[in-house]
N, C-alpha and C positions, 0 to 999 in steps of 0.2 A: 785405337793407337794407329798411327802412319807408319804404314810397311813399308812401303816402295812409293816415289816418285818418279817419271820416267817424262822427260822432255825431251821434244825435235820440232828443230828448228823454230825457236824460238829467241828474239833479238840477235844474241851472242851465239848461244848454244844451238849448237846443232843435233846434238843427239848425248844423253846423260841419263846415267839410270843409277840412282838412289837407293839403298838398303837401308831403312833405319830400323832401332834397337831400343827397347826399351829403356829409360832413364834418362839422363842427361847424354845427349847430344850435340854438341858445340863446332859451329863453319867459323872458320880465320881465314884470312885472308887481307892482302893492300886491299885499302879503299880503290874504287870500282872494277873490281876483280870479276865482280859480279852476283856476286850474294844477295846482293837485291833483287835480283835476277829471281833467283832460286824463288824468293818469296814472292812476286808478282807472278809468278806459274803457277806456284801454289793456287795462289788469291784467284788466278784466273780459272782454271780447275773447278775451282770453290764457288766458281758463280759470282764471286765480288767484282764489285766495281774497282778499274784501274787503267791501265794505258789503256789507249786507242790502237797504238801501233806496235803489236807484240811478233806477227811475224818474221821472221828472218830476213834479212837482204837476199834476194836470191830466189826462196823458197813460196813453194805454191800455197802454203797452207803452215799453220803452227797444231802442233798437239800436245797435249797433256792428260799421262793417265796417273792416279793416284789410287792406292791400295789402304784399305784400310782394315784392322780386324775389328771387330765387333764381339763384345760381351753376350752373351740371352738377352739382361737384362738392360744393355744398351739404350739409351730415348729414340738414336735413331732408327731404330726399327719403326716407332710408331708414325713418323715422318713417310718411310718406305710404305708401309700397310696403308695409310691414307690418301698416298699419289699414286697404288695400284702399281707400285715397284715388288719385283722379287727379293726376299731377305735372306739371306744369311748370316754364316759366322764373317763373309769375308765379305768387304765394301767394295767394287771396283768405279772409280771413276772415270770417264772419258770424256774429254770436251778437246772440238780442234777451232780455228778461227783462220777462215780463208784471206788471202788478199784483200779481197775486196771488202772485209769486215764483216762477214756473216760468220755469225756462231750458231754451233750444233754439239750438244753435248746427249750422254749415253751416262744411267744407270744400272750396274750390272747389266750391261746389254741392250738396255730398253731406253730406246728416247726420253728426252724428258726437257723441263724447260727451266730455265737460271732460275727462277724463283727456285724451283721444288732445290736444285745444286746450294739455293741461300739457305735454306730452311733445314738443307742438312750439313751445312757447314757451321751450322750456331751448335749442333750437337757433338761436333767433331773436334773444329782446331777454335783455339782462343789466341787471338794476334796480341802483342802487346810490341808495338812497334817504337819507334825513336820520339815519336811525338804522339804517341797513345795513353802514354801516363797523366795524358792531359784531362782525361776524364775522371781524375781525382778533381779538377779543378768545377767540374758541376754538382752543385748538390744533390741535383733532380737523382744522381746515381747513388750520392751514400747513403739514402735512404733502403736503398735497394741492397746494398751489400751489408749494411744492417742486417737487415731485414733476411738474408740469405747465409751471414755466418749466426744466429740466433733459430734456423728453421721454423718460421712463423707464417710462412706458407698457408698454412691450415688458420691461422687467426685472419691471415690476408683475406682467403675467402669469405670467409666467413662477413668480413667487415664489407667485403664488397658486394656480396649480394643480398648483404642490412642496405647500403645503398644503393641498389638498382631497385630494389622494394620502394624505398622513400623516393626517388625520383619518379617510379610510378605514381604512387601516392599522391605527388606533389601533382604532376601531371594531371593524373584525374580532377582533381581539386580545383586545379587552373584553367580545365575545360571547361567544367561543369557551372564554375562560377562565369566565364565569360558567354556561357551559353544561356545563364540564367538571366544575366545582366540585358542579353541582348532580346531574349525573350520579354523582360520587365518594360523594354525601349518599345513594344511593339505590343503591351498589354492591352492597349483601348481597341487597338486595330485587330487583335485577335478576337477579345468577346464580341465585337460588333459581328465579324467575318461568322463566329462560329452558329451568333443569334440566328444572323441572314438565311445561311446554312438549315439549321434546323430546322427554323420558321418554312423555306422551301421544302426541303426534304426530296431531294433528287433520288431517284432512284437508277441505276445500271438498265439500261436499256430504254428509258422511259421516254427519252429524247426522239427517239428513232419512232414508238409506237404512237406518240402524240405527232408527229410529224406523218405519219401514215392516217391517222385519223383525220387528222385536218385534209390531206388531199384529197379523201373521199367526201368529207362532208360538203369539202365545196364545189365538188363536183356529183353532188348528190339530187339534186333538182334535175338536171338530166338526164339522170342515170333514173331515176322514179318514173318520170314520165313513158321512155323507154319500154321500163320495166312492167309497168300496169299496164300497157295497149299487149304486152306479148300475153300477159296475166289473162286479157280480157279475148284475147284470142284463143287462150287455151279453156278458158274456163267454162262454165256450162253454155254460157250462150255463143260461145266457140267449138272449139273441135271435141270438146269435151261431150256437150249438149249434142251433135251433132253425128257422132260415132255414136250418144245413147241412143239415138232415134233411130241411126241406120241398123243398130243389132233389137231394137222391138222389131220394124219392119221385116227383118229375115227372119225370127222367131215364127212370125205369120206363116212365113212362106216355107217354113224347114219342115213340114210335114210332107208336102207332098213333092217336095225336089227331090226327094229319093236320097239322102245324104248327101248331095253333090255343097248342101250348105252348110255342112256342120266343120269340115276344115276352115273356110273364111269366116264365121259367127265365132272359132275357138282363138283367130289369130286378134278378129277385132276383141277379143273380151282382153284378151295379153296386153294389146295398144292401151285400152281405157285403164288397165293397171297402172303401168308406166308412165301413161299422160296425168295418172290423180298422182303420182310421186312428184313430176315437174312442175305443176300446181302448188304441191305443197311448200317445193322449194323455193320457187316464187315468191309465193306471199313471205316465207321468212327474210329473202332478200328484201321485201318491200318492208318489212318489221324493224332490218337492220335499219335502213336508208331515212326513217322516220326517224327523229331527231327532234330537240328542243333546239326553237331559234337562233337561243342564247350559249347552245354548247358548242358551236363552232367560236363565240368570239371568249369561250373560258379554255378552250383548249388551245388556239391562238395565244393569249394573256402567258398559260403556264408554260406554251415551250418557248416564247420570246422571253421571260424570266428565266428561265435554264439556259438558256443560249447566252442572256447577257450576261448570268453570273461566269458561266465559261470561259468568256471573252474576258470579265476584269480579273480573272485570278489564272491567269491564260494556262487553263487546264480543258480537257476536252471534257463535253458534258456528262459520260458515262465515268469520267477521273472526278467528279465532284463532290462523289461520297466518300472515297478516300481521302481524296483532299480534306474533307471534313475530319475524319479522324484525325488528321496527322494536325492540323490546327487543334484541336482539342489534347492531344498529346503535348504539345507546345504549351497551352493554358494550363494541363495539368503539370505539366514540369513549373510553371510560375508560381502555381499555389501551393505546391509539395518542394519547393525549391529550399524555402527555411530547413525540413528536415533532411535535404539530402546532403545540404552545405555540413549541415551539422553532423551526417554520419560517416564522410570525407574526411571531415575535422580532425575527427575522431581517429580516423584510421592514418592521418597524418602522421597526428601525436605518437601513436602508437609505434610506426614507422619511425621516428625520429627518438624514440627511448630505445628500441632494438640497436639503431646504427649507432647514437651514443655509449648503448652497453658494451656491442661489439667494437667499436673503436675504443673506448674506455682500455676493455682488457690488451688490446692490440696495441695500443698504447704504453699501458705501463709494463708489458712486454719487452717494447723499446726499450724505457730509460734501464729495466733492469740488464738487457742486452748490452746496453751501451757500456757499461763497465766493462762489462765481459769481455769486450770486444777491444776498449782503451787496454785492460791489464794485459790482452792477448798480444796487442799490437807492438805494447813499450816490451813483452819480452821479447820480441822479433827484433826492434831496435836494438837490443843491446850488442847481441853479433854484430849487427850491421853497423857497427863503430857508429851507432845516434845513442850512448846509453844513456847522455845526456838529457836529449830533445823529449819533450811534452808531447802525446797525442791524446788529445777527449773528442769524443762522441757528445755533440750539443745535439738534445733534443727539447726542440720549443712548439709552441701551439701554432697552427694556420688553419688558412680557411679547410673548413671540410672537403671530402672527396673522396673517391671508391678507393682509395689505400688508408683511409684514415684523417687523423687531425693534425699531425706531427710532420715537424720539417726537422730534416737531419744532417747535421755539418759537421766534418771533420774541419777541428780545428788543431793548430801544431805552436806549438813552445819549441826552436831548435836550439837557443842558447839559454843558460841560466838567469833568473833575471830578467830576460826576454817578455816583453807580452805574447800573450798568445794569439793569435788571426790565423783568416781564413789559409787554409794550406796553400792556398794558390799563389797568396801576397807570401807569405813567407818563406816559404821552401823554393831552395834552389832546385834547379833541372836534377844534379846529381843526387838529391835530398830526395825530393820527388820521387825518382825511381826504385830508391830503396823504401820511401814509405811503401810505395806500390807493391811490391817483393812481400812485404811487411804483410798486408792485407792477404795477398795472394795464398799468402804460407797460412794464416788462418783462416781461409775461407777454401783452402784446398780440398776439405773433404766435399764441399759442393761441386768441385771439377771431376769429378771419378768417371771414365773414361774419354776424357778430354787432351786434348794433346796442345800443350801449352806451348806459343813460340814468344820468345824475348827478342826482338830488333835491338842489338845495343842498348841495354836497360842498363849496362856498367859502365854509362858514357859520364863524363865526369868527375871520376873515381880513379882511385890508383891505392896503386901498396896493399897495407893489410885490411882497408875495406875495400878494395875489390875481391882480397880472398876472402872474408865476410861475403860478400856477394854472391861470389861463387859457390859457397859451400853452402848456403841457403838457398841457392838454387839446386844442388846436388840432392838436399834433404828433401826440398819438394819435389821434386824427380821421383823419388823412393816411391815403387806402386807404381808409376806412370809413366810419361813421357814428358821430355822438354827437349825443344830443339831451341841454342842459342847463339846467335849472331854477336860476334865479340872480337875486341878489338884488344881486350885486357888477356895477358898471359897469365894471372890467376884466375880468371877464371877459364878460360882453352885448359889449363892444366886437369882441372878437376871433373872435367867430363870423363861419363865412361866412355864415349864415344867420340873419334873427332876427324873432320874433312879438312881438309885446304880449298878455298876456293880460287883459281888460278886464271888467269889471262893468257893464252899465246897467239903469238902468229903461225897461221900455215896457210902455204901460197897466196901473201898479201893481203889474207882474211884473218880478221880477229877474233877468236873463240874461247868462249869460257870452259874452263872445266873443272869438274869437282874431284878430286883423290882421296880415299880414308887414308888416315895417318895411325902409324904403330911402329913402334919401338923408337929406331934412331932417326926415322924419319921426322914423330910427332915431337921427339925431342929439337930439332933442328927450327920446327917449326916453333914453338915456344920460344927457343933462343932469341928467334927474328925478331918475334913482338918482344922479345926485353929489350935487343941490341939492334935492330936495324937489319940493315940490308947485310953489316959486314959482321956475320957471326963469327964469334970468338967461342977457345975452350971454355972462357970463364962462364960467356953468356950462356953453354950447353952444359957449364957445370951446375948453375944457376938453375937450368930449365931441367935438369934432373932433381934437381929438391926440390921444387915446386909438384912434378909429378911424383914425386915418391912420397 
């Protein structure tokens, strides 16, 4: 519920502070007094889109704070918890708009940004403005309000996530076959690819070691020659042979040197150790470096085949065993393609008997709401001096969709006789907003803590259906709040609550302001909208039965 509004400097107003009260609320006032005023602050507050140019003549800045209470079980709470705002029982709004067009608005204290001010204005105030009744005229919405004075909600779900199911479904189904299709395009080219493949058999790293192989072999005749003259130098008839001679010779002589030979005969025996290990190692080098003729030009053959398969499937040579897989993956999705189509198919169908169930019941949910909703509506008519006019709820088949199968139209009968058509062709403006009243009054218990405003919804109306008008708004009031913008003195009468909204001059500036009205005051003001500018006793006797 809207507690307080508080504006400065803002167009007209310079500074105003608002108390509202629970139930019917009603501003009067001449046309451009400023009451629209009042609501574009609002709206701005609110986050909505609307003028450009709201600050005052004069003034460095506009602001607008708005107060709101909140119930526990309020929705905007959950709004508040998910943009990391503080909650309470009490809402405070702030928003101001500089000069130069820069907005900054405040929840309960905490910045915050228009969107999060939009998202908690859909929980808060419901506008129904002078040309807002217009959204009777789309159907896209009376499915919706259908759908909202019936609480089907719970079937809604339910039919919508049978449909994000089947669009999955479908999805997959529509990959798989265009994957399948495009793998069929490319079936010769793959068994060839995966023959070649296999027939090679590349192995990870195998590029690199046939490529080391080949530069030793052919630099192996070099490397041999080399390698046998150093063999041949070490070997017996080298330094091998030639350290065994020089330790017999000392052997001779290590008797009578007195030990002066047995250090040198122990160091050469350690040499001829170590010189038969470099021999050994030798000849296995020379073991390596022997070779078949023919295995340099097969080890040439195989890494120029690894290299060119690399190059036609431009993968690098150690990628060619992978690569191999992922083509055989491919072949095998072609050969298993039949059964996957068919177990996709399968889960189509399946998907598409759920969402027909679910829309099925969501459906005939409808058409039995739709009475409910016609009987509900014609008894709201009848107050409303329409006891005449026809309203039904057409519900017919369309394409499928995440709400369902059913398109839904208000259609209206206003005279006897009459055909019936769309409310839009039919129904006058004045017609129109009493149907809308109509709706509102039975789909009220989905407004509960919503703070309903009417702009002139009793524009074309007068006499005893405008007090019809009024007193159907007063009923819907009961529980809640309505604040209503009104030009009719039956309905300003029937508020519990009610302002003037006033134009003056001070110091050659023009400024709106707002006054509650009570007793002879609100009486005066009633008078005006019977009688004019020039109130009479008759018009405040008049504007006393009305209030009484």
């Amino acid at each position: 519920m809207l507690r307080a509004l508080e504006i400065r400097d803002m167009l007209i107003i310079d500074r105003l502070e608002l108390l509202f009260q629970p139930g019917l609320n009603v501003l009067t006032g001449e046309t451009g007094a400023g009451k629209s005023i009042l609501l574009d602050s609002l709206g701005f507050v609110l986050g909505w889109r609307g003028r450009a140019e709201l600050v005052r003549q004069g003034a460095a800045q506009g602001e607008v704070v708005a107060e709101f209470e909140l119930a526990k079980d309020h929705p905007a709470h959950a709004v508040l918890e998910e943009a990391g705002l503080p909650a309470d029982d009490t809402l405070i709004l702030r928003r101001i708009n500089t000069r130069d067009g820069r907005k900054t608005a405040w929840v309960n204290d905490r910045r915050c940004s228009g969107e999060v001010l939009r998202r908690l204005s859909e929980m808060l105030v419901e506008l129904h403005g002078q040309h807002d009744d217009r959204g009777l005229l789309n159907p896209r919405g009376h499915r919706d309000l259908l759908d909202a004075f019936a609480g089907l909600e719970g079937q809604r779900t339910a039919t919508r996530a049978a449909w994000v199911a089947l669009s999955k479904a479908r999805k997959a189904l529509a990959e798989a076959e265009a994957e399948i299709a495009e793998a069929k395009a490319e079936e010769d080219f793959l068994r060839h690819a995966v023959k070649e493949l296999d027939d090679l058999d590349p192995q990870s790293g195998e590029e690199a070691d046939l490529d080391s192989r080949r530069r030793m072999m052919q630099g192996a005749e070099r490397l041999r020659e080399d390698v046998t003259r150093a063999h041949a130098a070490l070997g017996g008839d080298g330094a091998e042979g030639a350290i065994g001679n020089a330790l017999r010779w000392l052997e001779g002589a290590q008797e009578g040197a007195d030990g002066h030979l047995d250090a040198p005969m122990a160091a050469l025996e350690r040499t001829l150790t170590e010189l038969g290990e470099a021999v050994d190692g030798v000849e296995r080098c020379l073991d390596v470096l022997s070779f078949n003729p023919y295995e340099l030009e097969q080890t040439e053959e195989r890494l120029f085949a690894i290299r060119a398969l690399a190059r036609k499937h431009d993968v690098t040579p150690d990628e060619l065993g992978g690569f191999a897989d992922e083509l055989r993956a491919r072949l095998e999705a072609v050969d298993a393609g039949g059964e996957r189509l068919s177990v996709l198919s399968k889960a189509v169908s399946e998907a598409e008997r759920l969402y027909d169930a679910a829309a099925d019941i969501l459906g005939s949910a409808r058409r039995e709401a739709a009475a409910g909703l016609d009987m509900a509506v014609m008894t709201e008519l009848a107050p409303l001096k329409m006891e005449r006019a026809i309203f039904q709820t057409d519900v017919s088949e369309a394409d499928p969709g995440p709400d369902g199968k059913d398109a839904v139209a208000f259609t209206v009968a206003t005279n006897p006789g009459a055909p019936a058509g769309p409310i839009g062709k039919i129904a006058s403006g004045g017609e129109l907003s009493r149907f809308l009243l109509a709706l509102k009054v039975c789909l009220s218990r989905e407004d509960a803590g919503v703070t309903m405003i009417f702009d002139e919804i009793d524009r074309g109306v007068g006499g005893a259906t405008a007090d019809a008008v009024g007193r159907r708004l007063a009923a819907l009031a009961e529980g809640g709040q309505i604040l209503v913008v009104t030009h009719s003195p039956q309905v300003a009468a029937l508020g519990a609550h009610h302002w003037r909204v006033e134009k003056q001059v001070i110091a050659e500036q023009t400024l709106s302001t707002v006054v509650p009205l009570e007793g002879a005051a609100r009486v005066d003001e009633v008078a005006r909208m019977l009688a004019g500018d020039s109130i009479t006793e008759e018009a405040r006797g008049a504007a006393r039965a009305l209030l009484a």
